[in-house]
PDB file with one MODEL, atoms N, CA, C and O in Angstrom:
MODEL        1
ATOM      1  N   UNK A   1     -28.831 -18.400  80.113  1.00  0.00           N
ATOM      2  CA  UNK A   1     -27.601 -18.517  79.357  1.00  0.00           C
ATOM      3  C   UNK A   1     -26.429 -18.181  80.269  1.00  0.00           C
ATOM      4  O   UNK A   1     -25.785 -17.202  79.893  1.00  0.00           O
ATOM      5  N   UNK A   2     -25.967 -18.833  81.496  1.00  0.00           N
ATOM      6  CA  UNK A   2     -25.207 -18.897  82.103  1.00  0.00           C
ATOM      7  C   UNK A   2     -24.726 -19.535  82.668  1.00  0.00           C
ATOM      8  O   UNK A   2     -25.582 -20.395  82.463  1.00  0.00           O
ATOM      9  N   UNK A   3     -23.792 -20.212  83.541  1.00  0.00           N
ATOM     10  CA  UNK A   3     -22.963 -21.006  84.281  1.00  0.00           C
ATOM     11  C   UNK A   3     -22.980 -20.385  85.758  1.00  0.00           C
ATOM     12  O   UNK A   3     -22.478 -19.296  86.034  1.00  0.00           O
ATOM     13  N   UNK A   4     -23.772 -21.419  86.874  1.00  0.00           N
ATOM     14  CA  UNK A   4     -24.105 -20.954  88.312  1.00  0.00           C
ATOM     15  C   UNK A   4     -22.400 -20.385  88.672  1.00  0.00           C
ATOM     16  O   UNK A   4     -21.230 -20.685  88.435  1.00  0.00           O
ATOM     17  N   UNK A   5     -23.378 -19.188  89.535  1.00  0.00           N
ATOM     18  CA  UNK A   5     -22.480 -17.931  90.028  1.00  0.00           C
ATOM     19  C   UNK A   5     -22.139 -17.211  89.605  1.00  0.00           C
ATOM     20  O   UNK A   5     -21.501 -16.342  90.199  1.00  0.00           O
ATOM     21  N   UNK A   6     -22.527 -17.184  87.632  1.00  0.00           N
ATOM     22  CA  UNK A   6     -22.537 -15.901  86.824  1.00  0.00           C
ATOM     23  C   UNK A   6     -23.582 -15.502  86.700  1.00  0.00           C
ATOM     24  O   UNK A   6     -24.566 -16.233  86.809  1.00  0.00           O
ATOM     25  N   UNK A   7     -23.660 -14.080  86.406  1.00  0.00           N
ATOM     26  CA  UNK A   7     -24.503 -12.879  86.161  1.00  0.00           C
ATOM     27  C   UNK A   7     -25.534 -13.489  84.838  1.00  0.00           C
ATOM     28  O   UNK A   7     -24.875 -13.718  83.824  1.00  0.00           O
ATOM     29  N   UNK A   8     -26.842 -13.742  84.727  1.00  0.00           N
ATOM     30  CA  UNK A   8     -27.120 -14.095  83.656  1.00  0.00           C
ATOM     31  C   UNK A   8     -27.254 -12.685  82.245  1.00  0.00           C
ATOM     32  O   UNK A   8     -27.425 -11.487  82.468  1.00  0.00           O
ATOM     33  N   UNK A   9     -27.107 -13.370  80.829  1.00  0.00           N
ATOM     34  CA  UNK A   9     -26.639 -12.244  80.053  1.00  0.00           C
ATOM     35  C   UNK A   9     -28.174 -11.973  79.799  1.00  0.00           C
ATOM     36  O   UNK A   9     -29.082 -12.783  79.988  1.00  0.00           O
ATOM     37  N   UNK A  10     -28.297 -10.600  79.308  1.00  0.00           N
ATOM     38  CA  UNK A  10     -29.489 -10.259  78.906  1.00  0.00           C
ATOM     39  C   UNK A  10     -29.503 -10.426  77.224  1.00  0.00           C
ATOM     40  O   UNK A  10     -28.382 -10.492  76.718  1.00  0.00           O
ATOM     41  N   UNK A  11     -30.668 -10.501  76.300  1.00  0.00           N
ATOM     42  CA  UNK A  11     -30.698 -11.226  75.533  1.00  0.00           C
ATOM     43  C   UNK A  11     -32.083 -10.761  74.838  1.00  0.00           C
ATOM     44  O   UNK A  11     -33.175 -11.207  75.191  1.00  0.00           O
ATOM     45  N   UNK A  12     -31.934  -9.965  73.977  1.00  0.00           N
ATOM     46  CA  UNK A  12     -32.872  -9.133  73.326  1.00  0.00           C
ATOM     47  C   UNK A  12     -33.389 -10.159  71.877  1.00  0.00           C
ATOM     48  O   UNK A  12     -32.633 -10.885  71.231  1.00  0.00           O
ATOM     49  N   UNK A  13     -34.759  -9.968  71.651  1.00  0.00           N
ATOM     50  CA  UNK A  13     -35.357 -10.913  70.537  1.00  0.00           C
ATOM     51  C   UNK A  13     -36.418  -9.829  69.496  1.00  0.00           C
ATOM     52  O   UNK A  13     -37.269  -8.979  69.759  1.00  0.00           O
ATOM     53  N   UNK A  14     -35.887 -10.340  68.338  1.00  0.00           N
ATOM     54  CA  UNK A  14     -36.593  -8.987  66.983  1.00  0.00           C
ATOM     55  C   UNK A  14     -37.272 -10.757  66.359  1.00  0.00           C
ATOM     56  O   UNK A  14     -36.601 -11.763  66.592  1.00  0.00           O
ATOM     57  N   UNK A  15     -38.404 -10.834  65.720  1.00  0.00           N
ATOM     58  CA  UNK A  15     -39.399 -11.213  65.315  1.00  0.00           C
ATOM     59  C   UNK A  15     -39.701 -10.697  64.080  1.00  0.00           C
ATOM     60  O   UNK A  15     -39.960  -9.494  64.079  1.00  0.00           O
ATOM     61  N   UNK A  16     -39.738 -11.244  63.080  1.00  0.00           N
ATOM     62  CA  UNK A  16     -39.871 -10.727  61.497  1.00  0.00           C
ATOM     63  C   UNK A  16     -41.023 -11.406  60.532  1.00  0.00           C
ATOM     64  O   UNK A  16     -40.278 -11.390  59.552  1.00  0.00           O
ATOM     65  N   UNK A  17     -42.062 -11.906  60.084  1.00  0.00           N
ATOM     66  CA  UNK A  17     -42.696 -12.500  59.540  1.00  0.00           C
ATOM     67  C   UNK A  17     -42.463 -12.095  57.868  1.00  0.00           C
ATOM     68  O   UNK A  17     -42.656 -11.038  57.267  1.00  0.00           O
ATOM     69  N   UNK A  18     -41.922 -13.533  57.383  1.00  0.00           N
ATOM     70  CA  UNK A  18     -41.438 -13.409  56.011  1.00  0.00           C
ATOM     71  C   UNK A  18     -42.565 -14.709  55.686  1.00  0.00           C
ATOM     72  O   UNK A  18     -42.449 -15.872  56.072  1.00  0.00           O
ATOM     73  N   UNK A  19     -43.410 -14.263  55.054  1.00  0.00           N
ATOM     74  CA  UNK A  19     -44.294 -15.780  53.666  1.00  0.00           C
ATOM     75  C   UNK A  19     -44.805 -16.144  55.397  1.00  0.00           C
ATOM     76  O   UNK A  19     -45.188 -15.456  56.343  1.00  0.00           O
ATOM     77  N   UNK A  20     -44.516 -17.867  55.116  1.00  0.00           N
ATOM     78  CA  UNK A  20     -45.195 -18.735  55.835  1.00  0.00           C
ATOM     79  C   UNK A  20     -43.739 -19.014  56.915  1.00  0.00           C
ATOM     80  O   UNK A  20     -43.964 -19.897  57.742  1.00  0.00           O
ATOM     81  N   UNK A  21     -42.573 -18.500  56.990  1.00  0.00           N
ATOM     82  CA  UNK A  21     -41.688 -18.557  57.951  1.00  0.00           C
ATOM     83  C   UNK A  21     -41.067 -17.220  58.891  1.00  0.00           C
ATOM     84  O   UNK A  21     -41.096 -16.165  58.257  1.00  0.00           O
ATOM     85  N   UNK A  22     -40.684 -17.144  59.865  1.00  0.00           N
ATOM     86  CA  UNK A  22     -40.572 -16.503  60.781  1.00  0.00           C
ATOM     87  C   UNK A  22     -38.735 -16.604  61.039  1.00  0.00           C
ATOM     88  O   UNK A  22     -38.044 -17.558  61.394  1.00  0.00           O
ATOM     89  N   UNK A  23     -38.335 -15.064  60.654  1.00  0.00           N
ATOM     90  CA  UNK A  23     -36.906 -14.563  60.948  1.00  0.00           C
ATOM     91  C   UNK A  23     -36.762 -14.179  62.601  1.00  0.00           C
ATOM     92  O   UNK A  23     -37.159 -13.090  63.016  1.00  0.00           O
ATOM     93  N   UNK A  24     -36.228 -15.067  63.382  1.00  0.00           N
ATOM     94  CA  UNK A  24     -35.648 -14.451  64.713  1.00  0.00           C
ATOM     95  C   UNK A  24     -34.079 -13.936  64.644  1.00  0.00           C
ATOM     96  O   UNK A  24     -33.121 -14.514  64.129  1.00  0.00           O
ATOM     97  N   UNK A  25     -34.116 -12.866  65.220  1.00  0.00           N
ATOM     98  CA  UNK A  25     -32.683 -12.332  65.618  1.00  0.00           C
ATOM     99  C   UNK A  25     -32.426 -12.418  67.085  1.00  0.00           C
ATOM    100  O   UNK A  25     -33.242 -11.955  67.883  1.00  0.00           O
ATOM    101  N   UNK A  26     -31.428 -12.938  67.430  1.00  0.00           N
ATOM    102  CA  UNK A  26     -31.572 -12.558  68.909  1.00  0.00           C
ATOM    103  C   UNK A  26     -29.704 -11.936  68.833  1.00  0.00           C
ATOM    104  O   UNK A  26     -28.809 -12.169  68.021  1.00  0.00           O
ATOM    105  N   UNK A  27     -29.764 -10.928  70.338  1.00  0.00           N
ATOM    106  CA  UNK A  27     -28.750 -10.375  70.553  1.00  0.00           C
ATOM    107  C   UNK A  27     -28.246 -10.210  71.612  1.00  0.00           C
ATOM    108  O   UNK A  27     -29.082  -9.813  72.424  1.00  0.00           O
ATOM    109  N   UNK A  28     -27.202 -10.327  72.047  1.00  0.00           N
ATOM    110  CA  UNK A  28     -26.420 -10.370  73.414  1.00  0.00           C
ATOM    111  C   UNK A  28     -26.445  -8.799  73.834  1.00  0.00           C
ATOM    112  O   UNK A  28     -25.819  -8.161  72.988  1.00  0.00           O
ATOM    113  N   UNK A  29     -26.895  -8.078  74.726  1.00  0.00           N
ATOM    114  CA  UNK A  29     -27.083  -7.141  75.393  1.00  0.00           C
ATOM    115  C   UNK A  29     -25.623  -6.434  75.440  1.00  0.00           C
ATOM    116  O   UNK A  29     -25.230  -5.408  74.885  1.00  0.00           O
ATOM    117  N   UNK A  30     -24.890  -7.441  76.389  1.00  0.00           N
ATOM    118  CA  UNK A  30     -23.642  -6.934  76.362  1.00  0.00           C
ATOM    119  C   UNK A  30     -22.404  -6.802  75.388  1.00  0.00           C
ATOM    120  O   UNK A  30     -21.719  -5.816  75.662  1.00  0.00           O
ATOM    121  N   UNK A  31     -21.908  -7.608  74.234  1.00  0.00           N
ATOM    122  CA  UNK A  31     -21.307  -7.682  73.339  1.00  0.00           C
ATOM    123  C   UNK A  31     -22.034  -6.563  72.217  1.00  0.00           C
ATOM    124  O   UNK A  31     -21.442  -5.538  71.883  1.00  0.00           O
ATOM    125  N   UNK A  32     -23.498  -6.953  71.662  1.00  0.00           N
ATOM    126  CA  UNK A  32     -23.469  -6.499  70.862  1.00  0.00           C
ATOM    127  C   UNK A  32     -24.272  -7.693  69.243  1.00  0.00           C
ATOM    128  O   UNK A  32     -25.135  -7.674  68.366  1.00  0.00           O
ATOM    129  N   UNK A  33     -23.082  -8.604  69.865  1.00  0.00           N
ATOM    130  CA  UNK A  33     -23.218  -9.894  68.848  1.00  0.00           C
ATOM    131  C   UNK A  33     -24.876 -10.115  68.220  1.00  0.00           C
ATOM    132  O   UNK A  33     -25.853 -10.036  68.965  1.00  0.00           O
ATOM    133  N   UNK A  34     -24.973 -10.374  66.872  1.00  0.00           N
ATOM    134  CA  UNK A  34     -25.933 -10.765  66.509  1.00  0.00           C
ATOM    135  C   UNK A  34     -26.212 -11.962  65.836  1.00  0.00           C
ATOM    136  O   UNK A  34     -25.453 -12.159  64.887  1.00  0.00           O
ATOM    137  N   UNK A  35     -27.236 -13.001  66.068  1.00  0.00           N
ATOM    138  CA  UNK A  35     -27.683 -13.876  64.942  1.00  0.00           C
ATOM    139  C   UNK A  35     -28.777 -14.202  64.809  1.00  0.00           C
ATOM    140  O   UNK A  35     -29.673 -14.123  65.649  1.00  0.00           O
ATOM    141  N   UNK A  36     -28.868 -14.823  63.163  1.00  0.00           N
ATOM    142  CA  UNK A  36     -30.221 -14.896  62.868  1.00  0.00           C
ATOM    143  C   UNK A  36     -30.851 -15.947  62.809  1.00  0.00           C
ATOM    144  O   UNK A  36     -30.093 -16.732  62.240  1.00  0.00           O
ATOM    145  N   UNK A  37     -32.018 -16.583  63.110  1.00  0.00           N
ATOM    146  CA  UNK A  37     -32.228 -17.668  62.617  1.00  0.00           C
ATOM    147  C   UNK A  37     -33.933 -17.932  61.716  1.00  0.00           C
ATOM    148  O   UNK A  37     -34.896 -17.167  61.754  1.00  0.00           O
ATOM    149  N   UNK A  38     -33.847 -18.961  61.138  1.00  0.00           N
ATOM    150  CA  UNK A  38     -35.917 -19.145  60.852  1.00  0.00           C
ATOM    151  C   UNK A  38     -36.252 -20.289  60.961  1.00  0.00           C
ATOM    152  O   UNK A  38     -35.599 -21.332  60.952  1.00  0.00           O
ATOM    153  N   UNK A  39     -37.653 -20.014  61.101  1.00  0.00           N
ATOM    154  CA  UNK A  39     -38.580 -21.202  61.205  1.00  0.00           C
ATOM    155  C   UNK A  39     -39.594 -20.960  60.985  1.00  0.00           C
ATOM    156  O   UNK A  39     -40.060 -19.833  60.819  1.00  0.00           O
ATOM    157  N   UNK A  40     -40.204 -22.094  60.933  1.00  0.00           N
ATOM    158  CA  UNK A  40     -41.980 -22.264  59.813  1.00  0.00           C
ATOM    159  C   UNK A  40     -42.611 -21.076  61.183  1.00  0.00           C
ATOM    160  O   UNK A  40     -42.169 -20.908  62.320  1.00  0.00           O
ATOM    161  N   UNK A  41     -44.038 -20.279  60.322  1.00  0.00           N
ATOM    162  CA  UNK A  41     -44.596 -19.726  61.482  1.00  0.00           C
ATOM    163  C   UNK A  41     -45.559 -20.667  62.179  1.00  0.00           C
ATOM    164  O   UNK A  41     -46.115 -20.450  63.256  1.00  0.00           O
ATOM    165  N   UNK A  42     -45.636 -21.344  61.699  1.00  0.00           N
ATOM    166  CA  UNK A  42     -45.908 -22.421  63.031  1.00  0.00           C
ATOM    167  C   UNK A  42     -45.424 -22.974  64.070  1.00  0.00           C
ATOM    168  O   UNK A  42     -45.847 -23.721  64.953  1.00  0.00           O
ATOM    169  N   UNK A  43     -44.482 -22.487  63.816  1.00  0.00           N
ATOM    170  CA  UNK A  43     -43.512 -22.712  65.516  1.00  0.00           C
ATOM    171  C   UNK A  43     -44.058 -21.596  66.616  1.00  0.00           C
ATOM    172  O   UNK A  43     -44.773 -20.675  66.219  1.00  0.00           O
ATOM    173  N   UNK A  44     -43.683 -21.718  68.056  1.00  0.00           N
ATOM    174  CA  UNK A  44     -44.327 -21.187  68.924  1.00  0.00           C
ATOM    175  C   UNK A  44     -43.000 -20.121  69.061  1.00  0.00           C
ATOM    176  O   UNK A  44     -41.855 -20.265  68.634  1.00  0.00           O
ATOM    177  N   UNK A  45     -43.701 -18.821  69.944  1.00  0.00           N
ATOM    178  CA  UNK A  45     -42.478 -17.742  69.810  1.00  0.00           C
ATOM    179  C   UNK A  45     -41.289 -18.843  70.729  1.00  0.00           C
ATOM    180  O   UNK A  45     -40.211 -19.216  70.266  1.00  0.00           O
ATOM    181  N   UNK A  46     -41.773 -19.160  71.943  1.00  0.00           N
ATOM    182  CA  UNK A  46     -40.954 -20.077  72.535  1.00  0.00           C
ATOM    183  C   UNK A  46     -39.657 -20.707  71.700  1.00  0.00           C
ATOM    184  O   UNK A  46     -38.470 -20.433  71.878  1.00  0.00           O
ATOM    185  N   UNK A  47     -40.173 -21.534  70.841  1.00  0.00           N
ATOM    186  CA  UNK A  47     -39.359 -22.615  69.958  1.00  0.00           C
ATOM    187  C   UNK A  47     -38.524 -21.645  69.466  1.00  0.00           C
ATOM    188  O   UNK A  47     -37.316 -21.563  69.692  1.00  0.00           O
ATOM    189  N   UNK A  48     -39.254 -20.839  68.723  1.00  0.00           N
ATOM    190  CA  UNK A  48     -37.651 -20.075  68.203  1.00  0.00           C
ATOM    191  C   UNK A  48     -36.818 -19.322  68.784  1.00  0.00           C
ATOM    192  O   UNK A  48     -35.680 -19.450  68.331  1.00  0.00           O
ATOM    193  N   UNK A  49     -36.957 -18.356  69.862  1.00  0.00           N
ATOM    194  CA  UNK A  49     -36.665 -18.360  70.996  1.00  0.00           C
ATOM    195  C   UNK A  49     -35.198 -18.769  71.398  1.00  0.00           C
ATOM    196  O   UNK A  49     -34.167 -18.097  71.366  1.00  0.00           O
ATOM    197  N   UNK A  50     -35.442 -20.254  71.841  1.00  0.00           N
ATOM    198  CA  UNK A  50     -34.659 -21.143  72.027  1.00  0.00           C
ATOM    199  C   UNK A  50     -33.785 -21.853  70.955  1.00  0.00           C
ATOM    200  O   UNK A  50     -32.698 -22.398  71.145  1.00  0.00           O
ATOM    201  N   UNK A  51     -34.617 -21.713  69.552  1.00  0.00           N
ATOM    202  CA  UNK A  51     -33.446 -21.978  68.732  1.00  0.00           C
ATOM    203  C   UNK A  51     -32.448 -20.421  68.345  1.00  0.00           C
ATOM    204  O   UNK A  51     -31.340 -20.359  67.813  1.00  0.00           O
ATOM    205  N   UNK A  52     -33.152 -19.526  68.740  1.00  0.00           N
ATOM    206  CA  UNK A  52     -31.856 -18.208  67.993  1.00  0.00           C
ATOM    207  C   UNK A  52     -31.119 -18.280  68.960  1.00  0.00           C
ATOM    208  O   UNK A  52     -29.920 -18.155  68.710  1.00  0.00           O
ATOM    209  N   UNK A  53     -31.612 -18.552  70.719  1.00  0.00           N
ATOM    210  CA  UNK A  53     -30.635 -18.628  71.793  1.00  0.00           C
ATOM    211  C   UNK A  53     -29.676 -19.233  71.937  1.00  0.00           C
ATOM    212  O   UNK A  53     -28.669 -18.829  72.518  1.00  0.00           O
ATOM    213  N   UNK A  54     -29.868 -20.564  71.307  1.00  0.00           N
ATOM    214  CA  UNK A  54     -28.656 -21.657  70.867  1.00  0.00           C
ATOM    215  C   UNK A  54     -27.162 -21.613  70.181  1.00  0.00           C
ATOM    216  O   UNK A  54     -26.008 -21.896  70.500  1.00  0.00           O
ATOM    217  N   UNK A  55     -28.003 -20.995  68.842  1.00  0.00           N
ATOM    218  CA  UNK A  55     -26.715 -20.229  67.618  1.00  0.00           C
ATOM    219  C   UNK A  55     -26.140 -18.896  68.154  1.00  0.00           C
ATOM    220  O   UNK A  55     -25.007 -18.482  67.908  1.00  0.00           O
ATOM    221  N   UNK A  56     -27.165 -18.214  68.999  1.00  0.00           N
ATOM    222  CA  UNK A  56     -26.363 -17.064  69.626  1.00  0.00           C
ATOM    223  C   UNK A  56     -25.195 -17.670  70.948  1.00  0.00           C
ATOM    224  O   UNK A  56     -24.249 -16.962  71.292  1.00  0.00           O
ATOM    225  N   UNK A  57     -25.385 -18.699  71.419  1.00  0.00           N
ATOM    226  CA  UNK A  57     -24.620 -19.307  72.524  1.00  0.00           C
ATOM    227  C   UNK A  57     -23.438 -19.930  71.851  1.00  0.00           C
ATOM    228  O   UNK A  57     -22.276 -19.751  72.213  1.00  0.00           O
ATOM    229  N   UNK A  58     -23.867 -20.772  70.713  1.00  0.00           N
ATOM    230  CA  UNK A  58     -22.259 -21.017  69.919  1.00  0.00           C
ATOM    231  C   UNK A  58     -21.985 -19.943  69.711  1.00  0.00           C
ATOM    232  O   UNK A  58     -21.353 -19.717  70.743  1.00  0.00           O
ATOM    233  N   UNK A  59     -21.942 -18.650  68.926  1.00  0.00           N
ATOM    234  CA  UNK A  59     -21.355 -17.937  68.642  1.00  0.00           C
ATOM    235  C   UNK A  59     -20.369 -17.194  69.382  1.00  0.00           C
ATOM    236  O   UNK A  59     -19.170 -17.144  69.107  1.00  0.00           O
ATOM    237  N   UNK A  60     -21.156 -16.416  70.679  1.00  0.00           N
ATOM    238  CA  UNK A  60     -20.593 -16.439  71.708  1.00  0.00           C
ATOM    239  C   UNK A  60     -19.463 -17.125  72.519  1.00  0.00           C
ATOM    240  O   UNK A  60     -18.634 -16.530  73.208  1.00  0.00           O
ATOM    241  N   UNK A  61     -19.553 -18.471  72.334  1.00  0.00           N
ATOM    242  CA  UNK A  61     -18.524 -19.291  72.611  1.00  0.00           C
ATOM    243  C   UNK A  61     -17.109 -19.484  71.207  1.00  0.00           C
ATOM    244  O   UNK A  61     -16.073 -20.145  71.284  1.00  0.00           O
ATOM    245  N   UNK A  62     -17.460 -18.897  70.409  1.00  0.00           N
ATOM    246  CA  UNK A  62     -17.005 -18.690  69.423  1.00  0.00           C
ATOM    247  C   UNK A  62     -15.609 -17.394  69.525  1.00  0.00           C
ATOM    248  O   UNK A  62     -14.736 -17.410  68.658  1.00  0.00           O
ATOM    249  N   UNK A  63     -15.582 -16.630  70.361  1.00  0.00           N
ATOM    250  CA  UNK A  63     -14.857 -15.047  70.993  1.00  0.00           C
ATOM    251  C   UNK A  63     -15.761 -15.009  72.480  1.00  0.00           C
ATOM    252  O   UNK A  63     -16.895 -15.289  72.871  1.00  0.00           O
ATOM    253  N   UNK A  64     -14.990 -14.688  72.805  1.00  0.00           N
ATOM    254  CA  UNK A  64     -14.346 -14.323  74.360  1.00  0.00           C
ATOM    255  C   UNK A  64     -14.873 -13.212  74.140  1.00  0.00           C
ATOM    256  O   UNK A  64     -14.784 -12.405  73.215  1.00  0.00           O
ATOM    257  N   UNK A  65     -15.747 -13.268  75.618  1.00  0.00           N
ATOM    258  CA  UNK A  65     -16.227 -11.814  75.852  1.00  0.00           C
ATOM    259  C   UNK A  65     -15.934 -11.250  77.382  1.00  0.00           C
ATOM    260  O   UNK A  65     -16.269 -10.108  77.693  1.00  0.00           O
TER     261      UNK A  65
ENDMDL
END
């Protein structure tokens, strides 16, 4: 989650099992910022992963950090 010659951000992941779908949170190390996202638990940790990393990257781009 960075642009070459920046510091990459660190990027913490919480894992929740709700029914038959799966709550990811992921969080920007440095800000603070949080978001959530789900998916079937049949998705791989990977997949979601990459989808909470996404909504956390708009957000981010959302305020200046």
């Amino acid at each position: 989650m960075h642009k070459p010659n920046e510091h990459p951000r660190e990027v913490y992941f919480e894992f929740t099992a709700i029914g038959a779908a799966v709550k990811v949170a992921a969080i920007d190390a440095e800000t603070g910022i949080e978001v959530v996202a789900m998916g079937p638990s049949s998705a791989t940790q990977g997949q979601l992963e990459q989808l909470a990393l996404q909504k956390l990257k708009a957000r981010l781009a959302q305020k200046p950090v």
